[in-house]
C-alpha positions in Angstrom: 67.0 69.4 71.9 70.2 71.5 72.7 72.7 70.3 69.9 75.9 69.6 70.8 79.0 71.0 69.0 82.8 69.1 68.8 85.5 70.4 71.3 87.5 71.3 68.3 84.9 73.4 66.3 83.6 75.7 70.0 87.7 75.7 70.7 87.7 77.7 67.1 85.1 79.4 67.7 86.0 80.9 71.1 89.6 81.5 69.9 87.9 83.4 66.8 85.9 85.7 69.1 88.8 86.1 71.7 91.3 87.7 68.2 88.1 89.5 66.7 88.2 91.6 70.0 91.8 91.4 71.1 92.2 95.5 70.8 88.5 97.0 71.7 89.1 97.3 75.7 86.6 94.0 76.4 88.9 93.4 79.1 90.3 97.0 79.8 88.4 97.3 82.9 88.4 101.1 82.8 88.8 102.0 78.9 87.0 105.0 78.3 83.7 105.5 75.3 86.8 107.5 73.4 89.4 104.6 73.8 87.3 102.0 72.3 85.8 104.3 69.3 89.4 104.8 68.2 90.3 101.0 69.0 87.2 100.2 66.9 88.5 100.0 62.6 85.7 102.2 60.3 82.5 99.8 58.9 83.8 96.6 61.4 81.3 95.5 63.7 82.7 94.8 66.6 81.0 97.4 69.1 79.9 96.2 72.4 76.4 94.9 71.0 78.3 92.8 68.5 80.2 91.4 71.3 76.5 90.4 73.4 75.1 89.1 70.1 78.3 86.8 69.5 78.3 85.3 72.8 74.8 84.8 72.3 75.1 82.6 69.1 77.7 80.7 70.6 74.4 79.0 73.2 73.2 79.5 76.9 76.6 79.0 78.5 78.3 82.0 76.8 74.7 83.8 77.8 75.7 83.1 81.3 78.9 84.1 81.4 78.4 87.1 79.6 75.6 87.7 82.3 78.2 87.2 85.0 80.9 89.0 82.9 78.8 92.6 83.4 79.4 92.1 86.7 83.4 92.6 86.7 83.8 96.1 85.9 87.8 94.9 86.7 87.5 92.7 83.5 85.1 94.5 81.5 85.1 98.2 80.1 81.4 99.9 81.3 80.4 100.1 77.8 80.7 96.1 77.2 79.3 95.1 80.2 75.9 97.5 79.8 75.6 95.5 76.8 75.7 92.0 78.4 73.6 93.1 81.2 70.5 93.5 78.5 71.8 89.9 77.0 68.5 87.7 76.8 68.7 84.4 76.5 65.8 84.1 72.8 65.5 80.8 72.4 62.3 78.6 71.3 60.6 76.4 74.0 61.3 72.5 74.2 58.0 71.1 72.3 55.8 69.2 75.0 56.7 65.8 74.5 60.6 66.3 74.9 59.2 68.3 77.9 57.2 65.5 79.3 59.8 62.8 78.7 61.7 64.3 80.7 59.5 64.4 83.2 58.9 61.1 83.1 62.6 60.0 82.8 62.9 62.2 86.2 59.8 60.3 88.3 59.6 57.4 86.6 55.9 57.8 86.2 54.1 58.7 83.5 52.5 62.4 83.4 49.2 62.1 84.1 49.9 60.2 86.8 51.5 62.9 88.3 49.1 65.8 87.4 45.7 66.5 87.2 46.6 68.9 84.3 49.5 70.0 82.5 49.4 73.1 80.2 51.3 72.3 76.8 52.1 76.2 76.7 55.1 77.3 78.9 54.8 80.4 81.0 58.3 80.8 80.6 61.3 79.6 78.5 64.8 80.7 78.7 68.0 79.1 77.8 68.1 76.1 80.6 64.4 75.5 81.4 61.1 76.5 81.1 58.1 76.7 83.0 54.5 75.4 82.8 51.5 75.6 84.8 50.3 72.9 86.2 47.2 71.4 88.8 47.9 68.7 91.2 45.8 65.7 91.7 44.4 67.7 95.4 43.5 70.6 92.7 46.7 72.9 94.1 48.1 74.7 91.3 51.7 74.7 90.4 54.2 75.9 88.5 57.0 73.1 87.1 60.4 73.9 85.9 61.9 71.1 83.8 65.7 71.4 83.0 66.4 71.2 78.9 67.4 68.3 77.8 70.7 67.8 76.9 71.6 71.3 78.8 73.7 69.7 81.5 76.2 67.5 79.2 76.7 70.8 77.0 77.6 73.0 79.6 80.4 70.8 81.0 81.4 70.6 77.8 81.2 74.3 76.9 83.3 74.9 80.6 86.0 72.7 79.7 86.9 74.2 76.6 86.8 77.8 78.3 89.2 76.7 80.9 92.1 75.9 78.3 91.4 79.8 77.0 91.4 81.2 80.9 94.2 78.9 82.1 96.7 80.8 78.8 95.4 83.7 79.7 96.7 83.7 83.0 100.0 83.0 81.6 100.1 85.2 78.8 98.1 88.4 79.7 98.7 91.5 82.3 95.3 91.3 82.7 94.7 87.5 83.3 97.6 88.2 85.7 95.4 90.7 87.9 92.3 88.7 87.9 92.7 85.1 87.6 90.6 83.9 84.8 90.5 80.2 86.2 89.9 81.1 89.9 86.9 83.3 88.3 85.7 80.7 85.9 86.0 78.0 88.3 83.7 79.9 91.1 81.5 80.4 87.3 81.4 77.0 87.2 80.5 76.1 90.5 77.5 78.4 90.3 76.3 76.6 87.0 76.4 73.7 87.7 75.0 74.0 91.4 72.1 76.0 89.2 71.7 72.8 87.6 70.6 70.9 90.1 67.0 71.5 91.3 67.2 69.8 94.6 69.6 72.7 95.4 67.5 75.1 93.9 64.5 73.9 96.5 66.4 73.9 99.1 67.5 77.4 98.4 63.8 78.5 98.5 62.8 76.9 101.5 65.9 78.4 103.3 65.4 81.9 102.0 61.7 81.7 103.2 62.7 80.7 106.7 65.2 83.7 106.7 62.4 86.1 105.6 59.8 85.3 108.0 60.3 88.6 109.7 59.4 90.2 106.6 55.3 89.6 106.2 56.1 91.7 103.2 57.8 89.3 101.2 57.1 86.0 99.7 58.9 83.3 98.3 57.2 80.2 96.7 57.7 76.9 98.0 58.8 73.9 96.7 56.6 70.5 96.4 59.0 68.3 97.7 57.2 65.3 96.6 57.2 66.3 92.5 61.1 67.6 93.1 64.0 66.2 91.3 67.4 67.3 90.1 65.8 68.0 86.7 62.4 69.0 87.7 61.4 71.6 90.5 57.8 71.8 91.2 56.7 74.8 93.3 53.7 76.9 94.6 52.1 79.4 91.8 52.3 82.3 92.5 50.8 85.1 89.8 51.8 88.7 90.2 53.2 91.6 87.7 56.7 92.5 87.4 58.1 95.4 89.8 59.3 97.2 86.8 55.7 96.7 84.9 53.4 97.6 88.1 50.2 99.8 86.5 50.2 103.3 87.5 46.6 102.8 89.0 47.9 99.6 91.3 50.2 102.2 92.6 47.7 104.7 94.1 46.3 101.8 95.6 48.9 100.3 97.4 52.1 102.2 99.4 55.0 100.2 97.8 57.4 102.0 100.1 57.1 99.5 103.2 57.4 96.7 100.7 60.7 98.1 99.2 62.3 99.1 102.7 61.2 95.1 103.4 63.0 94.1 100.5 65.8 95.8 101.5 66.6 94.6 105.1 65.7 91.3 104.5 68.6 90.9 101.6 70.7 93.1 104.1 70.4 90.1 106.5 70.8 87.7 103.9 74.5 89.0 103.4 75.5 89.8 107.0 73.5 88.0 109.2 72.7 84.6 107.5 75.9 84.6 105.0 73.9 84.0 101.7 74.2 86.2 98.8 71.0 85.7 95.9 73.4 86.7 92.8 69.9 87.5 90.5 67.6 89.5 92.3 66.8 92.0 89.2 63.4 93.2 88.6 62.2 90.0 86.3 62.9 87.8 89.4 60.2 89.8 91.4 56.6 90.0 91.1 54.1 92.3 93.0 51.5 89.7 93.6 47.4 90.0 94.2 47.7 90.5 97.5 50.5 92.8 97.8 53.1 91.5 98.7 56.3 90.9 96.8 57.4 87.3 95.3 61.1 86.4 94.9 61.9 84.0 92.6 64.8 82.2 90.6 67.4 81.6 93.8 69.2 79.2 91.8 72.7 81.1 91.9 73.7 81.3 95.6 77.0 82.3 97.0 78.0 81.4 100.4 80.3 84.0 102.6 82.8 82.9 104.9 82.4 84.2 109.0 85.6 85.9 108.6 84.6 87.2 105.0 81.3 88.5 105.8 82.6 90.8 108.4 85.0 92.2 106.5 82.1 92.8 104.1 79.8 94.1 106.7 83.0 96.6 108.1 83.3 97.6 104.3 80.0 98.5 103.2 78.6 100.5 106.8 82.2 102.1 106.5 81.1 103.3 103.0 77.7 104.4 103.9 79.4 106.4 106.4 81.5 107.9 104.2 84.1 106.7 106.1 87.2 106.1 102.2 90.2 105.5 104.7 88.4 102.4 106.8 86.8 101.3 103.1 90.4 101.0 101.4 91.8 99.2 104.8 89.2 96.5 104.7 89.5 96.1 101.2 93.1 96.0 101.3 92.8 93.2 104.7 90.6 90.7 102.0 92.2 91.1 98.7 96.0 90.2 97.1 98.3 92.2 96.6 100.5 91.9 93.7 103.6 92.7 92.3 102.9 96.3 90.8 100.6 97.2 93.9 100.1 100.9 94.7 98.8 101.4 98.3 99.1 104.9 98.3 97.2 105.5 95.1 94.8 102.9 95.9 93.8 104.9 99.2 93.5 108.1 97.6 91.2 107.0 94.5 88.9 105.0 97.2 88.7 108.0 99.5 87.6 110.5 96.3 84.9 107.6 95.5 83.6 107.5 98.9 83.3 110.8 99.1 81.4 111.3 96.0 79.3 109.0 97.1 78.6 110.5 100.4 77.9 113.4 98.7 75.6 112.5 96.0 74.0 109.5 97.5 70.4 110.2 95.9 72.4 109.7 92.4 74.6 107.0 93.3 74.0 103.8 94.8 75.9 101.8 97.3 76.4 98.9 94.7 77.9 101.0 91.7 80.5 102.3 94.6 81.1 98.5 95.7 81.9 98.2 91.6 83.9 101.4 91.8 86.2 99.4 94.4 86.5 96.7 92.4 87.6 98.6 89.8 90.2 101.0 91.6 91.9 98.1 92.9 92.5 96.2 90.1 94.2 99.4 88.3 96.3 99.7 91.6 97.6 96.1 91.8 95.1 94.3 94.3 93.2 91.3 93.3 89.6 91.2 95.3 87.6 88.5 96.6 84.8 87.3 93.9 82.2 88.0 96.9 83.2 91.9 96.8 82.0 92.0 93.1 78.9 90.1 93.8 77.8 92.1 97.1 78.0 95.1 94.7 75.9 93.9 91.7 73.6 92.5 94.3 73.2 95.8 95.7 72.9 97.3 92.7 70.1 95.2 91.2 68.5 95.7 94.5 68.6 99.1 94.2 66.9 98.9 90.8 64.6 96.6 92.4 63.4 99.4 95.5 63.4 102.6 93.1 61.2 100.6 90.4 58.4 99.9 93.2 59.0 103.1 95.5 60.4 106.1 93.2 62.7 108.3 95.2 63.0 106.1 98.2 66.4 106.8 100.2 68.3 103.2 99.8 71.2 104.7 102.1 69.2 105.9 104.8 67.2 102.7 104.8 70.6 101.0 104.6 72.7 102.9 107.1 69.9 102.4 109.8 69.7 98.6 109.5 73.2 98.3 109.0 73.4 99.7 112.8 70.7 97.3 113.8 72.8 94.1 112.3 76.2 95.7 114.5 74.4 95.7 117.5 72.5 92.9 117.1 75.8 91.0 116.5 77.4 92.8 119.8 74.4 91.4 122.0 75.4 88.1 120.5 79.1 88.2 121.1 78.0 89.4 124.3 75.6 86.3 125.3 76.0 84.0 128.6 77.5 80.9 125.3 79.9 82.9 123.6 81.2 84.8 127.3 81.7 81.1 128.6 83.1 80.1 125.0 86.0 82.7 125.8 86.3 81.9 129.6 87.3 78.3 128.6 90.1 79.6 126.2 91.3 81.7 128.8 91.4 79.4 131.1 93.4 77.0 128.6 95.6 79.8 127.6 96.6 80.1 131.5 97.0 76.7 131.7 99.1 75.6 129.2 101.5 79.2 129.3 103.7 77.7 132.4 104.3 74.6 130.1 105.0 76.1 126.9 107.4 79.1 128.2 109.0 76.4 130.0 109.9 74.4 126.9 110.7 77.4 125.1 113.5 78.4 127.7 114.9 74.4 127.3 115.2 75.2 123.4 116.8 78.4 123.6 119.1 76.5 126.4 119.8 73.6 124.7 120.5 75.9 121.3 118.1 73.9 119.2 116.3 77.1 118.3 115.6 76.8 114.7 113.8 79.6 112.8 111.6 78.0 109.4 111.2 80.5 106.1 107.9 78.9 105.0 107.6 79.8 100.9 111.1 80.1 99.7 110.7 77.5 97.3 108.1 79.1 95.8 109.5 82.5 96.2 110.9 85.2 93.0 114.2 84.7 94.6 114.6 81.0 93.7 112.9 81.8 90.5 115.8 84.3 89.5 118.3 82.0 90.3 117.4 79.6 88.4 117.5 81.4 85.3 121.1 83.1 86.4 122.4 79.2 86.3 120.2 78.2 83.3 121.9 81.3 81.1 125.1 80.6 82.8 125.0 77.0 81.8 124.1 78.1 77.9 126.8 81.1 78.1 129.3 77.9 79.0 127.6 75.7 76.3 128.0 78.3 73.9 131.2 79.2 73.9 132.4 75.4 74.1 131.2 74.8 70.9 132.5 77.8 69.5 135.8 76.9 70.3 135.0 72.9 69.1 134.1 74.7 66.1 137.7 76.5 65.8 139.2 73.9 66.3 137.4 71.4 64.0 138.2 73.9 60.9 141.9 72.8 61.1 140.7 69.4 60.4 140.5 68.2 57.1 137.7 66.1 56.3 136.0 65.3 53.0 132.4 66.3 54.3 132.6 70.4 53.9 129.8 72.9 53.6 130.8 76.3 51.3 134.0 75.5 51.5 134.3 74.6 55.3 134.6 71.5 57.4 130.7 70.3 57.5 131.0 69.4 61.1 132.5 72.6 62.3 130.3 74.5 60.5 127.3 72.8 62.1 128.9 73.4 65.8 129.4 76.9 64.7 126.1 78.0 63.9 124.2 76.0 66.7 126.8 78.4 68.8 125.6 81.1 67.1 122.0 80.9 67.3 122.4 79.3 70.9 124.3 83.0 71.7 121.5 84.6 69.8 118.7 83.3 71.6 120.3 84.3 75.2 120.8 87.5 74.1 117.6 88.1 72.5 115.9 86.4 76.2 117.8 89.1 78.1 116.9 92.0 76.0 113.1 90.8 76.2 112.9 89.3 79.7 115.7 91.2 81.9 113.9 94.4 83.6 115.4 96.4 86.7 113.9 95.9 90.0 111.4 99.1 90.8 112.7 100.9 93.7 110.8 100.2 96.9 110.4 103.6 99.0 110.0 103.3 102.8 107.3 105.8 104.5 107.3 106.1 108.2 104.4 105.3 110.3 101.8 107.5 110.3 
């Protein structure tokens, strides 16, 4: 069983890690292997394997998010997050008869009813579930993932007490600031807990096997919707070798190149076509089966991309396969925030030396560590990017290792650039169809309609001088924030020096209550005046800072 620890003892323990590695750059973004050997004090380890192994210990949540974590290189310095990408999640398998409980617990049922045979052995065991083979009573066999028990109730418990942590940092911290630790623990939570439930998890499958079926080259295993429950996914069994594990002999038997270029497209689509993103598809999630094709597995974590969003992203990446820096900084740029210390002119010329090392070196670098690069860049200039833009780039960067494991030297950005074209035109000839041309024909038709109407009413405003002009977000605005703290320290300045001239004038009275000598009352008045005046002054020093100069360019 997953044990279960109090809210006060994991609160201590997070806080413990988070001042263990306040100073070593874990969330320096782009802190260099120099910066964190001198951050790093003689004989302490607290290196980035130190920093895997502690989230480790702390149970399969902080596995998780450390997994996730490697994939902000705007939160995490590169040496950190190579460490939590090799994070594995060691933990002992469930013995069989918690395992079948819950089984049971899920169908209602017991076992045997349900299968012909059950192996007691898992095939599989990480953090959340394992796996076991398995033979249906029609003599199909199956492969059964059953959900720990206890997993769900610790995780919500585990993701409560990190938002506390996130929520101060985002008060307290430059960095929390830039990034948003809540907005990016909150889309962390989502993802969990949608990986949680195994009804999404088929459903997931299914979908993603429909969107492949132009690809006879890929194969993903279907659910048994029948023996399917939130805590129990049975699917088809598939057997194959990893991609990154394929025998040299299997390789001069089989050209792995079409199956890579397959792999390829069809996650291409999956982004820009179909607006799904698979956040996991590294090489243990893939399997070269008997019959040579490739199996995807594991499409618990799916993110979702907006209309608007995913052609932003399509824009962005074919703009970066082009080479094209200027058009990759404007799109970025058109989907992010920007804040207060944003530099668009230093933004635009890091992302234009980045795309142009990438266009130059393309058979070294891949399209996903340039999305990451991005990420990166703008974050040091002041612009906070959509969690999508991160995940595109891991994707793509895991599928990368995915394609050169099966096909060494195979030419990811030609394969992308010329289906990247296909997906443009394909989505021209849609824009372009007899629906969507009739779609536009009736707004136009509305827009003619209505304009007699509405310039008439505008003309009966301006006549009528009712013309009113509405500054949405003032209230929540800097400038309303500023005032308020002008009358607050006006108020105290007034405050203060009321009751230092109370205090004057109490010492003239005699009274039998003294303190060293003085009237007990007026000295109290005195020094809360004093420390009152202290503590303004001390606010000012601290807080006050002169507004940057704003320089205005012309057009270019």
């Amino acid at each position: 069983m997953v044990t279960e620890q109090s809210g006060f003892g994991l609160r201590a323990q997070i806080a413990k890690l988070a001042w263990r590695y306040r100073s070593l750059g874990v969330f320096g973004g782009q802190a260099s292997t120099q910066e964190l050997e001198q951050a790093t004090p003689d004989g302490d380890d607290t290196g980035p394997q130190a920093f895997a192994s502690d989230l480790e210990a702390l149970g399969p949540t902080f596995v998780k998010l450390g997994q996730m974590m490697s994939t902000r290189p705007d939160m995490i310095a590169p040496e950190y997050a190579r460490a939590l990408e090799r994070m594995q999640e060691q933990v002992a398998p469930v013995p069989l008869d918690e395992i079948e409980a819950q089984i049971e617990a899920e169908f209602g049922v017991r076992i045997n009813k349900l299968f012909q045979s059950f192996d007691s052995q898992p095939i599989g065991s990480a953090s959340i579930a394992q796996v076991h083979r398995a033979v249906l009573h029609d003599g199909r066999e199956v492969a059964v993932k059953v959900q720990r028990p206890g997993i769900g109730p610790r995780m919500r418990a585990d993701l409560e007490a990190l938002a506390g942590f996130a929520s101060a940092a985002d008060s307290f911290t430059d960095m929390g600031r830039r990034v948003r630790f809540s907005d990016w623990l909150e889309e962390f939570r989502k993802a969990l807990m949608a990986e949680l439930d195994y009804v999404a998890e088929a459903e997931n499958l299914a979908r993603f096997a429909e969107h492949l079926q132009d690809y006879p080259e890929l194969r993903v295993p279907q659910p048994v919707w029948d023996y399917t429950r939130p805590r129990v996914l049975t699917m088809e069994l598939v057997n194959g070798v990893r991609v990154d594990q394929i025998p040299g002999v299997r390789r001069t038997e089989l050209d792995l190149q079409p199956i890579a270029v397959a792999l390829m497209k069809g996650y291409l689509d999956q982004f820009f076509v179909h607006g799904e993103i698979h956040a996991d598809p590294h090489p243990g999630n893939m399997r070269l089966t008997d019959d040579g094709r490739l199996a995807i597995f594991d499409l618990g974590m799916m993110a979702h991309l907006a209309p608007r969003l995913r052609d932003r992203l399509l824009k962005l990446v074919f703009a970066a396969v082009d080479g094209r820096g200027e058009q990759v900084a404007q799109e970025t740029i058109a989907m992010s925030t920007r804040l207060e210390d944003y530099d668009e002119e230093r933004y635009t010329r890091e992302i234009g030396r980045v795309v142009a090392l990438y266009a130059a070196h393309s058979e070294s670098r891949s399209e996903g560590k340039t999305m990451l690069d991005v990420v990166a860049i703008a974050t040091d200039c002041g612009l906070r990017t959509p969690p999508e833009l991160t995940l595109l780039g891991k994707t793509l960067l895991n599928l990368d290792a995915v394609c050169q494991a099966l096909s060494p030297g195979i030419d990811v950005k030609d394969v992308m650039e010329g289906h990247l074209q296909d997906v443009m035109k394909g989505r021209l000839r849609k824009s372009l169809s007899s629906a969507n041309l009739a779609s536009e024909a009736i707004e136009i038709q509305e827009l003619v309609r209505d304009a007699p109407r509405r310039v008439s009413d505008t003309l009966a405003i301006l006549a009528e001088n009712k013309l009113q002009i509405r500054v949405a977000g003032l209230e929540d605005s800097r400038l309303i924030e500023n005032l308020q703290k002008i009358a607050n320290r006006i108020s105290a300045g007034i405050i203060t020096a009321a009751l230092i001239l109370a205090s004057a004038l109490m010492m003239r009275v005699d009274t039998a209550a003294r303190l060293f000598g003085y009237p007990a009352i007026a000295l109290v008045l005195f020094i809360a005046a004093f420390v009152l005046g202290m503590t303004l002054v001390i606010s000012s020093m601290r807080r006050d800072r002169t507004a940057a100069r704003k320089e205005e360019r012309n057009p270019l």
